[in-house]
N, C-alpha and C positions, 0 to 999 in steps of 0.2 A: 899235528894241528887238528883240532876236531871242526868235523863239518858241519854246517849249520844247519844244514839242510836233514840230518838225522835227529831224531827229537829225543833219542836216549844211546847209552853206549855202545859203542859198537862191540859184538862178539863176534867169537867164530866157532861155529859146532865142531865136534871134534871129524868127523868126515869131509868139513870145505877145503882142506888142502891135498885133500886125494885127486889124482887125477880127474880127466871128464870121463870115462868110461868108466869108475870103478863111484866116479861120487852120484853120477844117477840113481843105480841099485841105493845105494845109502838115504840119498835124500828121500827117494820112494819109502824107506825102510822108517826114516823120519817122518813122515805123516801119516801113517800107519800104524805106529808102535809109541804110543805117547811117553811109556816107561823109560827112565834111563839108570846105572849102576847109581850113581850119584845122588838121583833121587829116592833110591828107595834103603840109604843110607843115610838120606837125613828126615826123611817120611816115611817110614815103612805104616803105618798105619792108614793113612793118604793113599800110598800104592797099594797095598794093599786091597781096600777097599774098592779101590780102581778098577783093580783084573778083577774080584767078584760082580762088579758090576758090567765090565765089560763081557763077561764069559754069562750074564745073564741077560744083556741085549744082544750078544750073538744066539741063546738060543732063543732067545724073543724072532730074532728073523729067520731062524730054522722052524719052528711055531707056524711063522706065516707062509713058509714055501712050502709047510702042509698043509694051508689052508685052514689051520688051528688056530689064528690071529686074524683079528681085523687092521684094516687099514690102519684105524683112530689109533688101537693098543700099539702097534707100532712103531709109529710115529710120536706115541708118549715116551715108550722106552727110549729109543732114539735119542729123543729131545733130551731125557733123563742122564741118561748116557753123556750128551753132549756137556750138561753144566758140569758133571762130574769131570767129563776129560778138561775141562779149563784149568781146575786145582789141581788134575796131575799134572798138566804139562807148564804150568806155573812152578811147582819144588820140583820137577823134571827135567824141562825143556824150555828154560823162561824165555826163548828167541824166537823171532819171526824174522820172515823174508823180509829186506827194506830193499822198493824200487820193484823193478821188470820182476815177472816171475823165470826168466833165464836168467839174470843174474847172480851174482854171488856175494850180496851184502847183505849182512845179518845186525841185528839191533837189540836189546834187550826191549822184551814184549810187559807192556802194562798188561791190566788187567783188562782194557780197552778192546786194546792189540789182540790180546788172548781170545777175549769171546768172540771178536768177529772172525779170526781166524778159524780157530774150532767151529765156528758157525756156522761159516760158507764152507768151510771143507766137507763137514758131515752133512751140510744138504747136497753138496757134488755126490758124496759118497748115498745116501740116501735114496736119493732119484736115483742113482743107477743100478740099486738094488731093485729097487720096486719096477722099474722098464723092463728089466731080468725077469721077476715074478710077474711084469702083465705079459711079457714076451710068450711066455713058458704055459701062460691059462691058470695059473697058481693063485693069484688078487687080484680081485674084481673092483677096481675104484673107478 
């Protein structure tokens, strides 16, 4: 019976039926690594393009823990970074969490779904970069 209350169909990542000890590391592994086999089997130029850009907003925040970036360029790549990770993890990883973040219901992700996801994740991820670099005396904002 489909539940009303989910607004598209339900999925299941291939790590939700692992145990609770072994599906943390995973899920962790899942919000971190937007790639999947699957996706870069029916996008390889999408992925692609993905990890180049990703591996050039990683050294964008290597740049800035020398002190070789400004805040603003940063937080451009970043941003940059982020509308790209949407279209990876759209031919990727088309799921998001539905419900508690302790939970274990998944849903397939509009493109809605997607951007706010990716959104909020990479300014958690973002801010605690640059807390790190003002922590450290690295970025002066």
């Amino acid at each position: 019976m489909v539940d009303p209350r989910i607004l598209t169909e339900q999925v299941e990542p291939p790590y939700a039926s692992r145990g609770s000890a072994s599906r943390l590391p995973a899920e962790i592994w899942d919000h971190l690594w937007p790639w999947s086999r699957n996706g870069f089997q029916r996008q390889r130029v999408v992925q692609a393009a993905g990890l180049a850009l990703a591996a050039a907003a990683s050294v964008a925040w290597i740049l800035a823990a020398m002190g070789n970036l400004t805040p603003g360029a940063i937080i451009g790549w970043w941003f940059g970074w982020s509308v790209f990770e949407v279209a990876v993890r759209l031919g990727s990883k088309p799921y998001v969490k539905d419900g508690p973040w302790w939970g274990s219901r998944y849903r397939r992700a509009s493109i809605m779904d997607m951007i706010c996801y990716v959104g909020f994740k990479n300014l958690l991820i973002g801010a605690a970069l640059f807390i790190v670099l003002k922590s450290m005396g690295l970025v002066q904002v």
